[in-house]
C-alpha positions as CSV (number, residue, x, y, z in Angstrom):
1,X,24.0,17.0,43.2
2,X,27.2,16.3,41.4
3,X,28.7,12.7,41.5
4,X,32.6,13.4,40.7
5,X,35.2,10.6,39.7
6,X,38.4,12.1,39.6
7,X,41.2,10.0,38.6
8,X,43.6,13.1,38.2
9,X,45.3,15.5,40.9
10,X,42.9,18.1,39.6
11,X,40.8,19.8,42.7
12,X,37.6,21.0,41.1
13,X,35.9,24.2,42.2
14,X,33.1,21.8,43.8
15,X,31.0,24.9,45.3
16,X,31.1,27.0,41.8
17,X,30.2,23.5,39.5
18,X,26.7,23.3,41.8
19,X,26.3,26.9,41.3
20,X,26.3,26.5,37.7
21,X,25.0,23.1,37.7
22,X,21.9,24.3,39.7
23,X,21.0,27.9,37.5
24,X,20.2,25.1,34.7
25,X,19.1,22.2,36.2
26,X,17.6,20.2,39.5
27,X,18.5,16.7,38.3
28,X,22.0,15.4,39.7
29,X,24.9,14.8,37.5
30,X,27.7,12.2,37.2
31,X,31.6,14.4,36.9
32,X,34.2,11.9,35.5
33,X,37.9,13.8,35.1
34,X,40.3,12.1,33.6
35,X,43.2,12.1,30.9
36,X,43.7,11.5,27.5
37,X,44.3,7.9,27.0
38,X,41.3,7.6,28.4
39,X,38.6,9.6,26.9
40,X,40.3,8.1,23.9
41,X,38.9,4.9,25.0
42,X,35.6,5.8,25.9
43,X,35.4,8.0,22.6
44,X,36.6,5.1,21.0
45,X,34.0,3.1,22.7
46,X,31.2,5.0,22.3
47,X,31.6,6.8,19.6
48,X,34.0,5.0,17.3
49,X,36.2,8.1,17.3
50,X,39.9,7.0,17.5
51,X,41.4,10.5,19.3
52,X,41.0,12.2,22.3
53,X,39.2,14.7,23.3
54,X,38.4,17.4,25.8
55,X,34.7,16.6,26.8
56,X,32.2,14.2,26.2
57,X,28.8,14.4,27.5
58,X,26.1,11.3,27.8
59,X,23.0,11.9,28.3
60,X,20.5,9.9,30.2
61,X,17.2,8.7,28.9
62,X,15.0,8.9,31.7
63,X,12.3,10.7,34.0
64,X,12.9,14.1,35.3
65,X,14.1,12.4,39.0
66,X,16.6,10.3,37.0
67,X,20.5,11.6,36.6
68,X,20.6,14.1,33.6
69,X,23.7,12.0,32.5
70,X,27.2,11.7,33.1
71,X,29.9,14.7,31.7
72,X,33.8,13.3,31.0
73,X,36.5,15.9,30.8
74,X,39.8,15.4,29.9
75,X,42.8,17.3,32.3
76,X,45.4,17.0,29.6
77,X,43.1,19.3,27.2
78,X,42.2,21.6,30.1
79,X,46.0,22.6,30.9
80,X,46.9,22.7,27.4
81,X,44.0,25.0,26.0
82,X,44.5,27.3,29.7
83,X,48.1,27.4,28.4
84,X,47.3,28.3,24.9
85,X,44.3,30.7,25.9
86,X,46.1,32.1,28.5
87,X,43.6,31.5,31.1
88,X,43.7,29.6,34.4
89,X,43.2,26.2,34.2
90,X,40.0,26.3,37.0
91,X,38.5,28.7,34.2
92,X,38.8,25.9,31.3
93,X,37.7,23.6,33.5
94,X,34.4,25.4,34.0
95,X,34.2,26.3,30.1
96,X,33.9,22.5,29.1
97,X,32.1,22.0,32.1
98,X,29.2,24.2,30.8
99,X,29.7,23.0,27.6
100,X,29.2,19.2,28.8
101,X,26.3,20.2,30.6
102,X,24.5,22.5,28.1
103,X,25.0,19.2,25.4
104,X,23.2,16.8,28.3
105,X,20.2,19.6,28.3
106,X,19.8,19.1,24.8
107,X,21.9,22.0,23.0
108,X,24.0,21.1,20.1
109,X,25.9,23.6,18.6
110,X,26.5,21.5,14.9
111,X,23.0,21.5,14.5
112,X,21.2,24.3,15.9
113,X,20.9,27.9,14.8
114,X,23.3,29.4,17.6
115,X,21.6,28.9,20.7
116,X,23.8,26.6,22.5
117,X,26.4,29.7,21.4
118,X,23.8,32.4,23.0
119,X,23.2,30.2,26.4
120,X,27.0,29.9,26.6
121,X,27.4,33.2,26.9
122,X,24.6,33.9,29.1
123,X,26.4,31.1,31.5
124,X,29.9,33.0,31.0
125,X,28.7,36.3,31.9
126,X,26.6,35.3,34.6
127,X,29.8,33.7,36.1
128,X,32.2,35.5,35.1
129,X,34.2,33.3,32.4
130,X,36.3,33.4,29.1
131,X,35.8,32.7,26.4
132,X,34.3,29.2,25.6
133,X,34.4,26.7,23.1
134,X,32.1,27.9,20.7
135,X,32.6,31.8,21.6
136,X,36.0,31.3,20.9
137,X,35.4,30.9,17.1
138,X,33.0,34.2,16.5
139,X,37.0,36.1,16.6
């Protein structure tokens, strides 16, 4: 199950975020959308990072029937990268959606040895995506 907040006009494609949610994971999920000057707060907050930004992910600590953790995306980012990629903004939506969800599994793209980048693409073909995040940088 996914637990959305939405504090923007943004209407989520609810039925394709379980799909995707559920080919990587049982475990419900917490959805917080919002804007700028506020995950500049919380990544102020929590991670002592003065700026926006367009997703955070925070995992939860836990057994395997508690939430997976909570994913924060920022609506401002999402229609100015859908702009700038030339994409929908539903589609960008979705990319830092998986992106947010892969980090709660456990992937980490700074650190690992390109498998977050490999399951992304997995995720975009399987659902039929652009580019993402990370893809966007292999040119």
């Amino acid at each position: 199950m996914i637990e959305i907040e939405n504090k923007t006009d943004f209407l989520p494609d609810e039925k394709l975020l379980k799909k995707i949610s559920s080919s990587l994971t049982k475990r419900d999920i917490e959805l917080i959308i919002t804007n700028n000057d506020d995950i500049q707060n919380i990544n102020k907050t929590y991670r002592n990072i003065d700026k926006p930004t367009d997703v955070l992910s925070f995992p939860l600590q836990g057994d395997k029937k508690a939430p997976l953790g909570s994913i924060i995306i920022s609506i401002d980012y999402v229609k100015e990268k859908a702009k700038e990629f030339n994409h929908s903004q539903m589609d960008e939506f979705l990319l830092l959606y998986v992106h947010g969800l892969l980090h709660l599994l456990g992937y980490d793209h700074e650190i690992d040895n390109g498998q977050m980048r490999e399951k992304e693409k997995q995720i975009i073909k399987k659902f039929n995506l652009p580019k993402s995040l990370i893809v966007r940088n292999d040119g």
